[in-house]
C-alpha positions in Angstrom: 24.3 -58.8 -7.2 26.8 -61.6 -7.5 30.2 -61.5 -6.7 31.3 -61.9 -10.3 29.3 -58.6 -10.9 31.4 -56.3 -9.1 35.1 -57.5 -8.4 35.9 -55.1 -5.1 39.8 -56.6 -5.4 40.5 -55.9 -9.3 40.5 -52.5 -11.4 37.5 -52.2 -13.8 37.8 -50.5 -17.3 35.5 -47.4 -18.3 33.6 -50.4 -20.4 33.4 -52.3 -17.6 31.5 -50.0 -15.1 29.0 -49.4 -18.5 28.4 -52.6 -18.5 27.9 -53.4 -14.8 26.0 -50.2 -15.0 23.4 -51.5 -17.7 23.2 -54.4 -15.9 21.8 -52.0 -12.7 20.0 -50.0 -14.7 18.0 -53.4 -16.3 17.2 -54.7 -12.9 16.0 -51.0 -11.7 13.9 -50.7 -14.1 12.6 -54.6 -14.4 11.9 -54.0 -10.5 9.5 -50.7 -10.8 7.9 -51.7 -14.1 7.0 -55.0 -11.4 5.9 -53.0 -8.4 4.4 -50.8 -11.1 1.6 -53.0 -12.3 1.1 -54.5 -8.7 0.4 -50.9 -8.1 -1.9 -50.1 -11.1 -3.5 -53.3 -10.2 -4.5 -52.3 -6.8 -5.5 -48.9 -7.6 -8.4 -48.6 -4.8 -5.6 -48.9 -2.1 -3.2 -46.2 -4.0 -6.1 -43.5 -4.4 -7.1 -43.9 -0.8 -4.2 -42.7 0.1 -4.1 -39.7 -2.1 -7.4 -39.1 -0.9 -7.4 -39.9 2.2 -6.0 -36.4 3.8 -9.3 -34.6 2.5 -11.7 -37.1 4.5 -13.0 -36.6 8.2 -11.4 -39.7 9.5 -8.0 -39.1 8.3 -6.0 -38.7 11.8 -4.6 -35.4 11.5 -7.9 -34.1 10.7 -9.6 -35.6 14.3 -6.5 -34.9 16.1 -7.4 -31.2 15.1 -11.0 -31.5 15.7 -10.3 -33.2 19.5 -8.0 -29.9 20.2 -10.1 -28.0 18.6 -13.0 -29.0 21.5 -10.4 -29.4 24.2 -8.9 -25.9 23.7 -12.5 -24.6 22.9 -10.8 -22.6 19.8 -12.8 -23.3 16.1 -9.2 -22.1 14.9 -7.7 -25.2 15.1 -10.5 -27.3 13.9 -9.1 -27.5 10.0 -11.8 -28.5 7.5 -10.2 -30.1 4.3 -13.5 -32.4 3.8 -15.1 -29.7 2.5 -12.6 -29.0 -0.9 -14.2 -30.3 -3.5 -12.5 -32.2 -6.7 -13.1 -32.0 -10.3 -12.1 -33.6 -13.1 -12.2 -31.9 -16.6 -10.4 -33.7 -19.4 -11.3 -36.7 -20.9 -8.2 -39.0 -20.1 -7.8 -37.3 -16.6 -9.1 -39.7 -14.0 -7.3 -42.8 -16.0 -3.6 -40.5 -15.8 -4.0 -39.9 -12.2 -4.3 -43.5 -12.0 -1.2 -43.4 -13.7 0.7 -41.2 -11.9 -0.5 -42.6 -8.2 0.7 -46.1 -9.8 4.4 -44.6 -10.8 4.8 -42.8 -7.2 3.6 -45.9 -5.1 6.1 -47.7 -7.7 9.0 -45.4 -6.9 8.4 -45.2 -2.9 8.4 -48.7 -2.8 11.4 -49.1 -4.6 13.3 -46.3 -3.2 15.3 -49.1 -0.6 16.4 -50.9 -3.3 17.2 -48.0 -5.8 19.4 -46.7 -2.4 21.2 -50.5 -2.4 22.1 -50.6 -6.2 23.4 -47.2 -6.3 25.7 -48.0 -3.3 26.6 -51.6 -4.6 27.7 -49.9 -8.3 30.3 -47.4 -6.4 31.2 -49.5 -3.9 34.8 -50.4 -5.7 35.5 -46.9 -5.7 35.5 -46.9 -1.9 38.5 -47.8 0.4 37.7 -51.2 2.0 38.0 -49.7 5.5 35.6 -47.4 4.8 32.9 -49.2 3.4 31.5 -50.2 6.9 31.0 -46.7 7.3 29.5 -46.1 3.9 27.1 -48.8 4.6 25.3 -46.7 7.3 24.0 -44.1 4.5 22.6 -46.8 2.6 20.0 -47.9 5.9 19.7 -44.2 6.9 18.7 -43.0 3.4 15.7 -44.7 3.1 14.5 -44.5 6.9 14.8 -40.4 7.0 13.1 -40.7 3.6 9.9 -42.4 4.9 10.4 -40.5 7.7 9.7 -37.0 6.3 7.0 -38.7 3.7 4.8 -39.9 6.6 5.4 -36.4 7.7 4.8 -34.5 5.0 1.9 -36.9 4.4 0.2 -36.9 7.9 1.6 -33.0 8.9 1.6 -30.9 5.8 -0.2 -32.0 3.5 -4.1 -31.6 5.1 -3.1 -28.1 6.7 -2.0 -27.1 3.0 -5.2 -28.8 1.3 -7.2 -27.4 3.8 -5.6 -23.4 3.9 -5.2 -23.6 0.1 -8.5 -25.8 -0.5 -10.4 -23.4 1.7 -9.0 -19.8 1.2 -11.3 -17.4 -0.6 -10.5 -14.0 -1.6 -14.0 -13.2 -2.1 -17.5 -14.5 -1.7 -18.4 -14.9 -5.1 -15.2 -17.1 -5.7 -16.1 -20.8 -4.9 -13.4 -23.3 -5.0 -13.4 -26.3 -7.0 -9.8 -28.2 -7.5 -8.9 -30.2 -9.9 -8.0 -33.8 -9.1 -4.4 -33.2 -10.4 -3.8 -30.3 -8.8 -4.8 -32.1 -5.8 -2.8 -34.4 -6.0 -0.1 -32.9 -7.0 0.1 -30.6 -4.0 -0.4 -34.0 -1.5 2.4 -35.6 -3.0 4.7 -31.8 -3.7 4.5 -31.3 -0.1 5.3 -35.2 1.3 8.2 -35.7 -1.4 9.4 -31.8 -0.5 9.9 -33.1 3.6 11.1 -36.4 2.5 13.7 -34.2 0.4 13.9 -32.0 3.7 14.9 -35.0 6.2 17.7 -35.9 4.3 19.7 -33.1 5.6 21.1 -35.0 9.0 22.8 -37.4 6.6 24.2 -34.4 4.2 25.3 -32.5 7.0 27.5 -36.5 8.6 28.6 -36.7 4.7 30.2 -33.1 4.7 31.3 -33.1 8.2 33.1 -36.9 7.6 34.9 -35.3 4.8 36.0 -32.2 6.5 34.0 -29.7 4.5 31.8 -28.1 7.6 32.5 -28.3 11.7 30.0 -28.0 14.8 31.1 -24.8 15.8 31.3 -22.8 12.4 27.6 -24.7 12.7 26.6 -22.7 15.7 28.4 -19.8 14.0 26.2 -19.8 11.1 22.8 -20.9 12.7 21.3 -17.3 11.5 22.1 -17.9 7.8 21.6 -21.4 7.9 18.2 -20.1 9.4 17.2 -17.9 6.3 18.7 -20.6 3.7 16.5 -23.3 5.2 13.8 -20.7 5.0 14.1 -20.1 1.2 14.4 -23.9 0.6 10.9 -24.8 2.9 9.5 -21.3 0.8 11.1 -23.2 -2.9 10.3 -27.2 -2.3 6.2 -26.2 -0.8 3.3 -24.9 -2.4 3.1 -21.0 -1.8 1.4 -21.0 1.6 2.5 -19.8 4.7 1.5 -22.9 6.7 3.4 -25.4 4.6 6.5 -23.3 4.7 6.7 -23.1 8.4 5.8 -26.3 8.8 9.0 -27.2 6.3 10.9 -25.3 8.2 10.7 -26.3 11.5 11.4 -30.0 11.5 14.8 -28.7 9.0 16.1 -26.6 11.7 15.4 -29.2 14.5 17.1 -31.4 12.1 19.9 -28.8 11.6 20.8 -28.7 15.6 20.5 -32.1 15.4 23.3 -32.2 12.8 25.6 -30.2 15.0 25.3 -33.1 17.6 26.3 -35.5 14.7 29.4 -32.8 13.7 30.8 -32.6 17.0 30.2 -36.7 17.8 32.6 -37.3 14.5 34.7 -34.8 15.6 35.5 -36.4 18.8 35.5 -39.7 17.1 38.2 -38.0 14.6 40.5 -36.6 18.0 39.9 -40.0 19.2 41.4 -42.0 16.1 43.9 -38.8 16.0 45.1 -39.4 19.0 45.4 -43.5 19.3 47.1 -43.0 15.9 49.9 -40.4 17.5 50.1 -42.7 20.3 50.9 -45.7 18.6 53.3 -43.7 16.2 55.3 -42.3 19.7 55.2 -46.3 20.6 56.9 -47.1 17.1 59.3 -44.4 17.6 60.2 -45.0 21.2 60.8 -48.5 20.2 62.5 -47.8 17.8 64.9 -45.7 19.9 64.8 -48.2 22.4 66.3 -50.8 19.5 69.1 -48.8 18.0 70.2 -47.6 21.8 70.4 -51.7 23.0 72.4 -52.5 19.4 74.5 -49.3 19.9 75.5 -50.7 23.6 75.8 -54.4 21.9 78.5 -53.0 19.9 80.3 -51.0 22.1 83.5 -52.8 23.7 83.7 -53.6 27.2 
């Protein structure tokens, strides 16, 4: 964006921030509808991925099969190669190649989607707090990919191959449709990309003043049992996926009283340099009117 798009040092009118908002809103789109074909284009690559957690070689599933032998416990040894897909409507296979093009477009583009958005309210924030503000734009997209590979590598084959595989009788064979398929790979990736955001939620609210370390550690209990309905809401309805939602979120939750309590202390720091300087201005001050109030007294 230019510097003529967004003047930080003069007020814009209401039709202003429309217009510097179509102007986002073009590029967006001209940007996705651009990684969009690239991505329709190379749709081999994109469906191997979607695939890819129901083959033999995909790593989670060896890592499994390695512990599986070293612990000498078929248990672990998970078996997702063995769901087998279906298709059975007519424009089905060419709208999954749709939708894998329009997901690949948006995780792509997620970076830059983070950059516009900050760059369209960045007049609305205080100059000396931009620097700050800046740090949300590079975290956003890294705890995003962050829980996506997780999701991706993590959840997703245990909850292929629990849901893919679980029989409540003999005579039931599974067969799963391709979009339901792939609709639970990508449900459970986006759900802990979605999940891993909560460190930066939980430096937003404690920056404003809205939550504190210790009435963090006070709560951990009911924080426990929210995060529990959220991993139970944002996964598919298996056991497996929602414990394996909820973990990383509560490791992410402690992890967000260490980030409370490191602003707070910055906070006390600034608090305190600021109360010092003031008692400097004031002794000063003193100092000044007491050396003028001798000037003027006669000898």
């Amino acid at each position: 964006m230019s510097n003529k798009a967004i003047n930080d040092d003069a007020d814009m009118t209401f039709g202003e921030h429309l217009d510097e908002l179509r102007k986002i809103l073009v590029r967006v789109v001209v940007v996705f509808v651009l990684l969009f074909i690239v991505m329709f284009s190379i749709k081999g690559i994109v469906l191997e991925v979607i695939f890819a957690p129901i083959r033999e070689t995909f790593p989670t599933n060896q890592f499994f099969a390695w512990l599986a032998k070293v612990l000498n416990s078929e248990a672990l040894n998970i078996h997702p190669e063995t769901v087998e897909l279906f298709n059975n409507k007519m424009a089905g296979q060419f709208m999954l190649h749709i939708k894998s093009s329009i997901v690949g477009a948006f995780v792509i583009a997620f970076p830059y989607l983070i950059w516009e958005l900050w760059l369209f309210v960045k007049p609305a924030i205080p100059p000396h707090q931009r620097r700050r503000s800046i740090r949300y734009v590079i975290e956003t997209p890294i705890w995003f990919v962050m829980g996506l590979l997780f999701g991706y590598y993590i959840i997703a084959p245990l909850a292929v191959n629990f849901l893919g595989n679980y029989q409540v009788s003999d005579q039931i064979n599974n067969i799963i449709e391709v979009s339901s398929f792939m609709s639970t790979v990508m449900g459970v990736s986006f759900a802990a990309a979605i999940a891993f955001q909560l460190p930066l939620l939980i430096r937003l609210l404690s920056t404003i003043g809205i939550i504190t370390s210790d009435g963090m550690r006070q709560y951990r209990k009911i924080a426990a049992v929210l995060l529990l309905v959220f991993a139970a809401v944002i996964t598919p309805p298996d056991v497996v996926s929602q414990i394996f939602i909820f973990v990383p979120c509560y490791a992410l939750y402690e992890y967000g009283i260490g980030i409370a309590a490191k602003i707070e202390a910055q906070k006390a720091k600034e608090e305190a340099a600021y109360q010092a300087q003031l008692a400097a201005e004031k002794a000063k001050a003193e100092a000044k009117k007491e050396s003028e109030g001798n000037a003027n007294t006669p000898e």
